[in-house]
py3Dmol code that shows the C-alpha trace and the ligand (Angstrom):
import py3Dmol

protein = """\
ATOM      1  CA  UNK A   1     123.960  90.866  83.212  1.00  0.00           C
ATOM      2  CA  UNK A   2     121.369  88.713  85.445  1.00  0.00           C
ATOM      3  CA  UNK A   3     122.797  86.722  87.812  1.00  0.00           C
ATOM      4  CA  UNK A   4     119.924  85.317  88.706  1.00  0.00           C
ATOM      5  CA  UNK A   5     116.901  84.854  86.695  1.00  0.00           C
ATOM      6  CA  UNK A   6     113.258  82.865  86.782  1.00  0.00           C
ATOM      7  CA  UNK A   7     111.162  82.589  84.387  1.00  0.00           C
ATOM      8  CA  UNK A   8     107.510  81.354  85.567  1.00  0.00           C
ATOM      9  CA  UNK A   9     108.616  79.727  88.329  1.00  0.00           C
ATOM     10  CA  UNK A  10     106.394  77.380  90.311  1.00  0.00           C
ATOM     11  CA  UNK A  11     106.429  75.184  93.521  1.00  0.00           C
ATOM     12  CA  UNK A  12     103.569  73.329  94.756  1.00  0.00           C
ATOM     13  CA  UNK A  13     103.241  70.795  97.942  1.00  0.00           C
ATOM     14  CA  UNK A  14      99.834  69.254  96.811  1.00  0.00           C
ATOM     15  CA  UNK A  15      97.834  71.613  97.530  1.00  0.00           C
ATOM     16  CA  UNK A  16      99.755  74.294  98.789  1.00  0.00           C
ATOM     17  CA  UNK A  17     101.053  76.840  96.396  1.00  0.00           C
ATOM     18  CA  UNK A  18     104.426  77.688  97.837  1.00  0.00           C
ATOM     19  CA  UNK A  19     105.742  79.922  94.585  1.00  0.00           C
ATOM     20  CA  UNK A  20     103.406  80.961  91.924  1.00  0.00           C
ATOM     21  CA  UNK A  21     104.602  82.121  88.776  1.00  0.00           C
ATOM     22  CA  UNK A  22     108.093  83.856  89.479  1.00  0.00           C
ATOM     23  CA  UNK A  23     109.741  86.048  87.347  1.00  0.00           C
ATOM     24  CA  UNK A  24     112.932  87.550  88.671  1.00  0.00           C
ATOM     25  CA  UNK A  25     115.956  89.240  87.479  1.00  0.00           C
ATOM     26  CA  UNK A  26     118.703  90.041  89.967  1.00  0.00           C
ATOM     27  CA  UNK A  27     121.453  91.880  88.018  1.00  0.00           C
ATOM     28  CA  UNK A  28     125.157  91.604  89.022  1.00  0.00           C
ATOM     29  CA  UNK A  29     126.704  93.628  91.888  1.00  0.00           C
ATOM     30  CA  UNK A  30     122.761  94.112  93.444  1.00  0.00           C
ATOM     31  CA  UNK A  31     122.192  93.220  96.921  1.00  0.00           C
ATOM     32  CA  UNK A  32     118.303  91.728  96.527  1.00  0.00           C
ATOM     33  CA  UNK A  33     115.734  91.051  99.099  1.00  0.00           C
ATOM     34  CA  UNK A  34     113.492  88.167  99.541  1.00  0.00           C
ATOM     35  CA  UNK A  35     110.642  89.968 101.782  1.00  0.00           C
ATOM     36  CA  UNK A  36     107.947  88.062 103.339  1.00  0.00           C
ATOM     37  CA  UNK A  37     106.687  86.616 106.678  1.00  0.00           C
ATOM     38  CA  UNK A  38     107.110  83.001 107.395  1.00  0.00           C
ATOM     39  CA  UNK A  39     105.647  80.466 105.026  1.00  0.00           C
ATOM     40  CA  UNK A  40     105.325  83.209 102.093  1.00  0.00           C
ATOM     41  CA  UNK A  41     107.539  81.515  99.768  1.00  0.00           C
ATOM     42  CA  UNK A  42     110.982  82.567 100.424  1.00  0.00           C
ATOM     43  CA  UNK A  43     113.059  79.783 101.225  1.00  0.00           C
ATOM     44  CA  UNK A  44     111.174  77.203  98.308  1.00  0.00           C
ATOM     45  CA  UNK A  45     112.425  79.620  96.009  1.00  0.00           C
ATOM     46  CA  UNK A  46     115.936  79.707  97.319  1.00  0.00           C
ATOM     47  CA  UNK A  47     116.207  75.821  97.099  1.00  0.00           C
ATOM     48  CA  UNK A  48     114.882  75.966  93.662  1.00  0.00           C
ATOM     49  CA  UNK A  49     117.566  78.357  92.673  1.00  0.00           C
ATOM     50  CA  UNK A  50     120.187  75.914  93.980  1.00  0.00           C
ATOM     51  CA  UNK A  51     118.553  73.116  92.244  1.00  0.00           C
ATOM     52  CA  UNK A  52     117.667  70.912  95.711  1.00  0.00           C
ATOM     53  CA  UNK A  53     114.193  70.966  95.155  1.00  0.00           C
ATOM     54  CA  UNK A  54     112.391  70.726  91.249  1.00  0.00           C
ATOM     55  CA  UNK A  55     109.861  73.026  90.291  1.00  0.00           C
ATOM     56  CA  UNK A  56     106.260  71.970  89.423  1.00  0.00           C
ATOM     57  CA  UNK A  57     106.997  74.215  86.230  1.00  0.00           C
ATOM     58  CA  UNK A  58     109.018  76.933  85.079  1.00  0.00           C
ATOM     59  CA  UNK A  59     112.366  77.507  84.952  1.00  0.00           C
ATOM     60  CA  UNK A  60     115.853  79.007  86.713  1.00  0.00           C
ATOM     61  CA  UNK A  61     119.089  80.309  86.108  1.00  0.00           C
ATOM     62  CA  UNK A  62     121.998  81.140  87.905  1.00  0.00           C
ATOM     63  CA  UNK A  63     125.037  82.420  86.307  1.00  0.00           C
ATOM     64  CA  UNK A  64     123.575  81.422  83.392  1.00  0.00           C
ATOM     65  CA  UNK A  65     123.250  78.035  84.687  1.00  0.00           C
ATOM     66  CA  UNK A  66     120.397  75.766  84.997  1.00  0.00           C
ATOM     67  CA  UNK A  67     120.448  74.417  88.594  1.00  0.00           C
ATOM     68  CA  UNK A  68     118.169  71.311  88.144  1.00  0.00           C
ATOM     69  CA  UNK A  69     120.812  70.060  85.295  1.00  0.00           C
ATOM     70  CA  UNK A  70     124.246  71.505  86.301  1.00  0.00           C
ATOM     71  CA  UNK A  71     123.682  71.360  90.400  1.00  0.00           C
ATOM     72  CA  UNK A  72     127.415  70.376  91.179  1.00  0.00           C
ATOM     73  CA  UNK A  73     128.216  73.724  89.204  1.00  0.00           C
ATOM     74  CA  UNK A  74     126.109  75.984  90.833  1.00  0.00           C
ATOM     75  CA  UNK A  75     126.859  74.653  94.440  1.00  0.00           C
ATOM     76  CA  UNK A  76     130.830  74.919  93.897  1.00  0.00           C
ATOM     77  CA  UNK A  77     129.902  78.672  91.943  1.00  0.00           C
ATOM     78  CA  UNK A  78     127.388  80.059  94.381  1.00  0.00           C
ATOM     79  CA  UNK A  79     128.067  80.483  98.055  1.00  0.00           C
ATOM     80  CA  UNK A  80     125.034  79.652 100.115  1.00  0.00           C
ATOM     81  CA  UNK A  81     123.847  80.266 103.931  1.00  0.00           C
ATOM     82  CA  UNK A  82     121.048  78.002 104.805  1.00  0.00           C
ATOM     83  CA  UNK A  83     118.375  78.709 107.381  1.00  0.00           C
ATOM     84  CA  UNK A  84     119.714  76.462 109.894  1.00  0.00           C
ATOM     85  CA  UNK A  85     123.794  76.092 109.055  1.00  0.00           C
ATOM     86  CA  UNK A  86     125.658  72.963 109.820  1.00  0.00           C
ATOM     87  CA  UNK A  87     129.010  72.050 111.093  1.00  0.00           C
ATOM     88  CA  UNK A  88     130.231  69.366 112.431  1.00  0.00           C
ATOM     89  CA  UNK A  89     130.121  70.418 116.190  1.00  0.00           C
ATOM     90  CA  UNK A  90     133.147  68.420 117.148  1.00  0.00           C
ATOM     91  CA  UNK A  91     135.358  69.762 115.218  1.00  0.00           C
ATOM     92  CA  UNK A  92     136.883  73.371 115.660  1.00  0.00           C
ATOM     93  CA  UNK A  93     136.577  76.478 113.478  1.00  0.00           C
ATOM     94  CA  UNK A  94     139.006  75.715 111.434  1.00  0.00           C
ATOM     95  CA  UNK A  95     138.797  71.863 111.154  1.00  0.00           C
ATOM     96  CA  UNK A  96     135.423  72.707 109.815  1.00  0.00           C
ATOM     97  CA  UNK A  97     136.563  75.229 107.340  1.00  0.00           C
ATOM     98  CA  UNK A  98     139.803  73.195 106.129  1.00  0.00           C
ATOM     99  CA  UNK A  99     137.437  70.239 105.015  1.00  0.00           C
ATOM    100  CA  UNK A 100     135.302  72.422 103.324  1.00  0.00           C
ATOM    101  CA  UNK A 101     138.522  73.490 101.604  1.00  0.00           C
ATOM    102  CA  UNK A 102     138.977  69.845 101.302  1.00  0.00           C
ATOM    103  CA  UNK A 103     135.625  68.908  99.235  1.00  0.00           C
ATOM    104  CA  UNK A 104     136.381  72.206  97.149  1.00  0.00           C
ATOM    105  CA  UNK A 105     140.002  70.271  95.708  1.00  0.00           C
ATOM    106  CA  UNK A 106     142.122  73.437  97.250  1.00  0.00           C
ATOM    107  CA  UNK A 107     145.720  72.969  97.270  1.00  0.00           C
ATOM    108  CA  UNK A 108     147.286  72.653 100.564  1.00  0.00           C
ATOM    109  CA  UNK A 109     148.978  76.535 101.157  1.00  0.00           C
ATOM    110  CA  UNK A 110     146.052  77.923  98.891  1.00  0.00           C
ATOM    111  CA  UNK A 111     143.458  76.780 101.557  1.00  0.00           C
ATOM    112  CA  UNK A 112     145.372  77.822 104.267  1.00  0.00           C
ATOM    113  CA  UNK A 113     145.400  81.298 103.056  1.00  0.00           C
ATOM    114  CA  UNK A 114     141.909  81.099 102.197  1.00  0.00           C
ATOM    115  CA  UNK A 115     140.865  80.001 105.367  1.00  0.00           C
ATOM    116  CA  UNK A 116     143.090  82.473 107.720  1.00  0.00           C
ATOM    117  CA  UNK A 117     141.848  85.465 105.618  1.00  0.00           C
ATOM    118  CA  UNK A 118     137.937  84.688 105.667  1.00  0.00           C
ATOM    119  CA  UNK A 119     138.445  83.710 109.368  1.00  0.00           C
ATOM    120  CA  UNK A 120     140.331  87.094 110.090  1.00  0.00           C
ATOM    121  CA  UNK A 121     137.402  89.167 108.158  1.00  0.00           C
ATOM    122  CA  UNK A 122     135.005  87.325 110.002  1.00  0.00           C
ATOM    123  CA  UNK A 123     136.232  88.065 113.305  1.00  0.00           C
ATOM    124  CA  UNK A 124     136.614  84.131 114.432  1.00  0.00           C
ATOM    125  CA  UNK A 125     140.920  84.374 114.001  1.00  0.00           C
ATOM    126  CA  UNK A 126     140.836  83.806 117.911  1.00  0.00           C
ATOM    127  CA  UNK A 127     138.109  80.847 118.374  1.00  0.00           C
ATOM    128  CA  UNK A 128     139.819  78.747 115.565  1.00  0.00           C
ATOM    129  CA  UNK A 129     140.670  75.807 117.460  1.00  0.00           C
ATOM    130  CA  UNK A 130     137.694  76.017 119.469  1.00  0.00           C
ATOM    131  CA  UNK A 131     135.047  73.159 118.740  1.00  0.00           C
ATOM    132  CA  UNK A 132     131.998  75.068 116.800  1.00  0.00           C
ATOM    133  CA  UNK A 133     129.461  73.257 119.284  1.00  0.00           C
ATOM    134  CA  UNK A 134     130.533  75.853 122.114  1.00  0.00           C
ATOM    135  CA  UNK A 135     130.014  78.700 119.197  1.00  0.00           C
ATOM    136  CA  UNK A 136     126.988  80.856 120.033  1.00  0.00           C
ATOM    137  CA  UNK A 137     124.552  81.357 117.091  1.00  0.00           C
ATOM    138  CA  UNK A 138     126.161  84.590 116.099  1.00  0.00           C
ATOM    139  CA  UNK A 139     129.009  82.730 115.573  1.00  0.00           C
ATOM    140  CA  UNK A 140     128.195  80.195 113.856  1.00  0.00           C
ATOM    141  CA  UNK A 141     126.635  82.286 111.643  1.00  0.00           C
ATOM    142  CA  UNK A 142     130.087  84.544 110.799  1.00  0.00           C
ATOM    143  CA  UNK A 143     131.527  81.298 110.385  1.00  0.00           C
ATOM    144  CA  UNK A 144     129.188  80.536 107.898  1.00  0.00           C
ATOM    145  CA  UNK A 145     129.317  83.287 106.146  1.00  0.00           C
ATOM    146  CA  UNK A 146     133.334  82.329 106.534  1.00  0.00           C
ATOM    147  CA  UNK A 147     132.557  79.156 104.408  1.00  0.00           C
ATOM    148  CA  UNK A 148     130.282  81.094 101.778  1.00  0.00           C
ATOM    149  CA  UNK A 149     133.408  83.370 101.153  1.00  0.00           C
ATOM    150  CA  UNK A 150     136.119  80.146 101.468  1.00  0.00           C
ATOM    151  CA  UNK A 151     134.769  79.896  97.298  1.00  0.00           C
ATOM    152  CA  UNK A 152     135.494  83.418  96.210  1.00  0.00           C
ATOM    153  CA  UNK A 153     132.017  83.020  94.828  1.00  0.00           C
ATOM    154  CA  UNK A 154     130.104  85.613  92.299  1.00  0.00           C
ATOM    155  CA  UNK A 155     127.218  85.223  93.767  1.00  0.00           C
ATOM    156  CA  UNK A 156     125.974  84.669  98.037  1.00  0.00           C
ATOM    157  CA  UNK A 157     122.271  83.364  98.551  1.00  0.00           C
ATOM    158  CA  UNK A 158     121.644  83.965 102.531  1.00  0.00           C
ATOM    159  CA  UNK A 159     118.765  82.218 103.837  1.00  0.00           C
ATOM    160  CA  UNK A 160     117.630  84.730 107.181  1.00  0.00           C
ATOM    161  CA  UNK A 161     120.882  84.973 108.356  1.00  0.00           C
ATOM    162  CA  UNK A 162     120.252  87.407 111.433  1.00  0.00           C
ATOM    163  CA  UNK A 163     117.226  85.060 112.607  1.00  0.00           C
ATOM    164  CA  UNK A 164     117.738  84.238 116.151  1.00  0.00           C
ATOM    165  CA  UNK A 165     121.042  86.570 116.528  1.00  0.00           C
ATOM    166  CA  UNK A 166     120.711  89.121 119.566  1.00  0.00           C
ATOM    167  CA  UNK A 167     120.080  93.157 117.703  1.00  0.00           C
ATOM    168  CA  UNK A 168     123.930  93.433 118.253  1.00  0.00           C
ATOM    169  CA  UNK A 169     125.276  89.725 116.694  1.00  0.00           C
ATOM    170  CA  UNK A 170     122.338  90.825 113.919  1.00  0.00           C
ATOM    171  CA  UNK A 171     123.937  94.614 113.023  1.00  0.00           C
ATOM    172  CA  UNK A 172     127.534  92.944 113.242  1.00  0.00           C
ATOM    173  CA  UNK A 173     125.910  90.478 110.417  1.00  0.00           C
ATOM    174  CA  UNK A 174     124.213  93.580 108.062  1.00  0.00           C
ATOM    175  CA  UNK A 175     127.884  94.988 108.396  1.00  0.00           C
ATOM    176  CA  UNK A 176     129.357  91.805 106.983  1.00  0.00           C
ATOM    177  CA  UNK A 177     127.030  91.457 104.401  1.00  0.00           C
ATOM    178  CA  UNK A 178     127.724  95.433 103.217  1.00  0.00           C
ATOM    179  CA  UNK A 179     131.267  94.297 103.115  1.00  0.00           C
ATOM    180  CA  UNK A 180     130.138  91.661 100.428  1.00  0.00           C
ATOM    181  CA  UNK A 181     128.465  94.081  98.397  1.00  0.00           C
ATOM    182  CA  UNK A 182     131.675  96.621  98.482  1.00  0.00           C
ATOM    183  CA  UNK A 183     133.521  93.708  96.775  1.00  0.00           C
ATOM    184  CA  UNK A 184     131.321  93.147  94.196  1.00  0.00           C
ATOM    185  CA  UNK A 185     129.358  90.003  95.479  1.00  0.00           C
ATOM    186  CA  UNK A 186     125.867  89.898  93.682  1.00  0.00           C
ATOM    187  CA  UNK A 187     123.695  88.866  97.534  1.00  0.00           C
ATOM    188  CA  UNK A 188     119.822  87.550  97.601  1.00  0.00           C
ATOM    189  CA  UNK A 189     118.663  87.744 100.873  1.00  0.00           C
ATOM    190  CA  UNK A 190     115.872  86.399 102.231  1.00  0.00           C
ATOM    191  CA  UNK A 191     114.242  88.161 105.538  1.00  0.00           C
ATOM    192  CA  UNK A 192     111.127  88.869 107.000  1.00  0.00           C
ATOM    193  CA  UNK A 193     112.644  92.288 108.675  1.00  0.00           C
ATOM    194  CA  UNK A 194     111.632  94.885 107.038  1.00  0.00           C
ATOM    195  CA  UNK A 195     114.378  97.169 108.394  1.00  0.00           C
ATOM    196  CA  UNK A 196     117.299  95.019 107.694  1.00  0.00           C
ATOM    197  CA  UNK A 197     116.690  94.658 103.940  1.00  0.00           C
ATOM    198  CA  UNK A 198     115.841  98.507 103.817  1.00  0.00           C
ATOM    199  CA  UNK A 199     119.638  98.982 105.453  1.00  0.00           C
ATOM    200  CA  UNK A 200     121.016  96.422 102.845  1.00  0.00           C
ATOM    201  CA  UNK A 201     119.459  95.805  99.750  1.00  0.00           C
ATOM    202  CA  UNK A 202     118.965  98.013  96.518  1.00  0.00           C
ATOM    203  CA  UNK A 203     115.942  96.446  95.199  1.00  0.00           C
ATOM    204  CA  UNK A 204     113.027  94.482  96.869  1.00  0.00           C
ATOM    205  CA  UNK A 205     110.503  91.776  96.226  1.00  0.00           C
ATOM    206  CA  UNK A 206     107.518  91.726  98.676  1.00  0.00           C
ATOM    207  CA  UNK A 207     106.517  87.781  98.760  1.00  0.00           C
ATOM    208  CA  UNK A 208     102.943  87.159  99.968  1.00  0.00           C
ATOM    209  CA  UNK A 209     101.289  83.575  99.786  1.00  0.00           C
ATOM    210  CA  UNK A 210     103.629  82.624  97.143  1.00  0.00           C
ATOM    211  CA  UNK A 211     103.553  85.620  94.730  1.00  0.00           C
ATOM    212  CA  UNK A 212     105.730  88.363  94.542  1.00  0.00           C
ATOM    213  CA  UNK A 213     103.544  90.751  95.066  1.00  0.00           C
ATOM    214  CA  UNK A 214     105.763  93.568  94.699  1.00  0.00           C
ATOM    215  CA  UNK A 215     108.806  94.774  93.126  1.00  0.00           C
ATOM    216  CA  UNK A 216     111.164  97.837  93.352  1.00  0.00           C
ATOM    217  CA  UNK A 217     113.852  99.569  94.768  1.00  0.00           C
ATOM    218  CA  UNK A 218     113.496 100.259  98.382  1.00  0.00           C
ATOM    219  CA  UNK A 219     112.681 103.810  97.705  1.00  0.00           C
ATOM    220  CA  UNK A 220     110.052 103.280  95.535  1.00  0.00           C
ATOM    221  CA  UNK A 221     108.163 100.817  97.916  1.00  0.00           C
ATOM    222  CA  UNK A 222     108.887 103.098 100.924  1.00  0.00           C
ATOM    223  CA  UNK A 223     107.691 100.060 103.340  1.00  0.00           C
ATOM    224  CA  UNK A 224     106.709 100.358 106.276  1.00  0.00           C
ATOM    225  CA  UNK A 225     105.893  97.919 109.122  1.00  0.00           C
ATOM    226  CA  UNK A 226     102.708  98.390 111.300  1.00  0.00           C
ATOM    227  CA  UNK A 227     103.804  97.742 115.058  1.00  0.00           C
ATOM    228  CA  UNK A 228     103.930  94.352 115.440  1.00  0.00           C
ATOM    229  CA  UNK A 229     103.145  91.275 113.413  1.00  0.00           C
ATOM    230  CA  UNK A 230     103.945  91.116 110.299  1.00  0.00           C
ATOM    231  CA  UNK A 231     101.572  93.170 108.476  1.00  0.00           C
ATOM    232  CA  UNK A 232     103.369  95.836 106.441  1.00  0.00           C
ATOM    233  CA  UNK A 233     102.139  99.220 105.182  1.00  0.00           C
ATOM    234  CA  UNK A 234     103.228 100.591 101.848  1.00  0.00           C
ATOM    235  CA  UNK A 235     103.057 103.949 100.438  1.00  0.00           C
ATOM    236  CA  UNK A 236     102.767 103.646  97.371  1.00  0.00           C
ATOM    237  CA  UNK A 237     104.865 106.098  94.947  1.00  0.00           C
ATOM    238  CA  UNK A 238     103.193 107.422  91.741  1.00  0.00           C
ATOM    239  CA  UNK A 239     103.531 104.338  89.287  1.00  0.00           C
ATOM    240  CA  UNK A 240     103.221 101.704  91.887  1.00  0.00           C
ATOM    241  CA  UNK A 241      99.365 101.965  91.858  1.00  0.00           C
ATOM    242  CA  UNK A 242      98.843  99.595  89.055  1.00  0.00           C
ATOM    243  CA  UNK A 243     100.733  97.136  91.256  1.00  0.00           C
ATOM    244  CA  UNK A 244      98.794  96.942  94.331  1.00  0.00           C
ATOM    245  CA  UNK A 245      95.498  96.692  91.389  1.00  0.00           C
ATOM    246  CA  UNK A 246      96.830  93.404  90.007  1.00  0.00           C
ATOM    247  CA  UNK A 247      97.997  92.559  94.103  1.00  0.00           C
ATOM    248  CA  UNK A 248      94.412  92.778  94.599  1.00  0.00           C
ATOM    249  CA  UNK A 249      94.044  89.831  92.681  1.00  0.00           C
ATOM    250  CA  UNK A 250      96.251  88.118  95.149  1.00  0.00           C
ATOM    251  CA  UNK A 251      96.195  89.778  98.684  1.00  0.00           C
ATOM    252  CA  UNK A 252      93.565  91.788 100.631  1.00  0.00           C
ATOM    253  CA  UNK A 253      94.874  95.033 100.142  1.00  0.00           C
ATOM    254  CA  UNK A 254      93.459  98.284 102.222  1.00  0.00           C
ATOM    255  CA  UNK A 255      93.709 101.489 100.496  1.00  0.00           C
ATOM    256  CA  UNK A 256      93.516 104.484 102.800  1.00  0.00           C
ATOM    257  CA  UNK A 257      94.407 107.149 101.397  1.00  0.00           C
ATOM    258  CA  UNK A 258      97.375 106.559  99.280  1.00  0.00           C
ATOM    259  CA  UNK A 259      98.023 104.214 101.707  1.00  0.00           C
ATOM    260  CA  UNK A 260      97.912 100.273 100.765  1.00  0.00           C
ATOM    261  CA  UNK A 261      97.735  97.681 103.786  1.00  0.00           C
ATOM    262  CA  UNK A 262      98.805  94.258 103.051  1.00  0.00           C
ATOM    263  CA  UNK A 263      97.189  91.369 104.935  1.00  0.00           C
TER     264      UNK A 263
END
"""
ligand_1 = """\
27
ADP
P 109.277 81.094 103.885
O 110.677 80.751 103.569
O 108.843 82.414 103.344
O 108.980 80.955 105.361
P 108.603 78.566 102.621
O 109.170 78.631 101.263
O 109.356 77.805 103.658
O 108.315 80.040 103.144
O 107.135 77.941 102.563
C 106.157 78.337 101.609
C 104.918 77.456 101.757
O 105.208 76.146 101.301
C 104.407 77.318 103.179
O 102.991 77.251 103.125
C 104.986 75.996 103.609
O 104.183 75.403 104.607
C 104.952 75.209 102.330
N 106.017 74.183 102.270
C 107.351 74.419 102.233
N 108.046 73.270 102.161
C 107.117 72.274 102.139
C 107.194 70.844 102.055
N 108.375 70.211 101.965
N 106.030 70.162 102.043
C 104.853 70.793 102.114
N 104.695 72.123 102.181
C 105.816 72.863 102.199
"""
view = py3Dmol.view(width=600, height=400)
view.addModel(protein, "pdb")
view.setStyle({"model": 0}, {"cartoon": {"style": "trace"}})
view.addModel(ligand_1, "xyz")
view.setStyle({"model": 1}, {"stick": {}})
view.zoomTo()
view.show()
């Protein structure tokens, strides 16, 4: 079944195409990746699929629902990490957490549970009663992911959640989010690091200007990034050289032998 599904989906700022045309399917139990450098689309098509922002045209679905009608169902179903998380800075780890648990309608000893075990898996068992504005950014991010998992949801979006963590805070993270897949959680992840969604994800969508340019399991696009920047280099398998003829369309692509260059 597809957890997550777009059909045509389109997002324009005036001018600026920000997603052009999306189709997607992300099937349940996948780990997908969002892969792009900044501005190339990622997180406009993450806040369509929650239903915060309309599309110009097309359509979404997620768990069959349709996120610019049913928006209080999706955000209670689907557990979401934004970009830049927010807590209320005052209050500890768990105050945080328990009014989340609050908002959700959890009973009283049901929340409790809820909250001790995500806390424990998250590694932040020992900080609880310490106010979240002395938590560094890895931190805050576990606890995020802490509140994501306080739903028992079906499906986790994760907007670049190792941006700004140190290599370590950032490997601790891809461990975390492996754990989520184990269980069963269908994940889209958005990153512009190659090598984290090559650890994590099954398949991959390579965003450029707005298009997903290309699609396939991490194998099959056998990625690679250039030193530095964020050009990337693909190989392309047998089969994938029809793709980078219609990315043409879209991209500058370099063919060197076999080789495609995106810039
Ligand atoms: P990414 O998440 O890959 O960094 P975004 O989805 O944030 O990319 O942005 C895609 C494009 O849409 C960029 O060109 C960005 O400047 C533009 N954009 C995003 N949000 C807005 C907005 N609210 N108003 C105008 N342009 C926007």
């Amino acid at each position: 079944m597809a957890v997550i599904e777009t059909h045509g989906l389109t997002k324009r700022y005036g001018r600026v195409v920000a997603v052009e045309d999306l189709n997607l399917e992300v099937q349940e139990g996948e780990v997908f990746g969002l892969l792009g450098p900044n501005g190339s689309g990622k997180t406009t098509t993450i806040l369509m699929l929650l239903g915060l922002t309309e599309p110009t045209r097309g359509e979404a679905r997620v768990l069959g629902l349709d996120p610019m009608r049913e928006p209080l169902k999706v955000k209670s179903r689907v557990g979401y990490l934004p970009d830049q998380v927010g807590f209320y800075g005052e209050l500890t780890a768990w105050e945080n957490l328990r009014y989340t648990t609050r908002l959700l309608g959890l009973p009283e000893a049901e929340a409790r549970a809820r909250i001790e075990e995500v806390l424990k898996r998250m590694g932040l068992w020992e900080v609880r009663d310490r106010r979240v504005s002395a938590f560094s950014r890895g931190m805050r991010q576990r606890l995020g992911l802490a509140e994501v998992l306080l739903k028992r949801p079906k499906v986790a979006i994760l907007d670049e959640p190792t941006l700004g963590l140190d290599p370590e805070a950032a490997r601790e993270f891809l461990e975390l989010i492996k754990g989520l897949k184990a269980e069963g959680i269908t994940i889209l992840l958005s990153s512009h690091l190659l090598h984290q969604v090559q650890e994590v994800c099954d398949r991959v969508g390579l965003f450029h200007k707005g298009h997903l340019a290309l699609l396939g399991t991490v194998e099959e696009l056998a990625l690679r990034v250039l030193g530095g920047g964020y050009e990337i280099l693909v190989e392309a398998s047998p089969g994938l050289e029809e793709a980078f003829r219609r990315l043409e369309g879209v991209a500058r692509v370099a063919a060197e032998g076999g080789r495609y260059r995106i810039l």
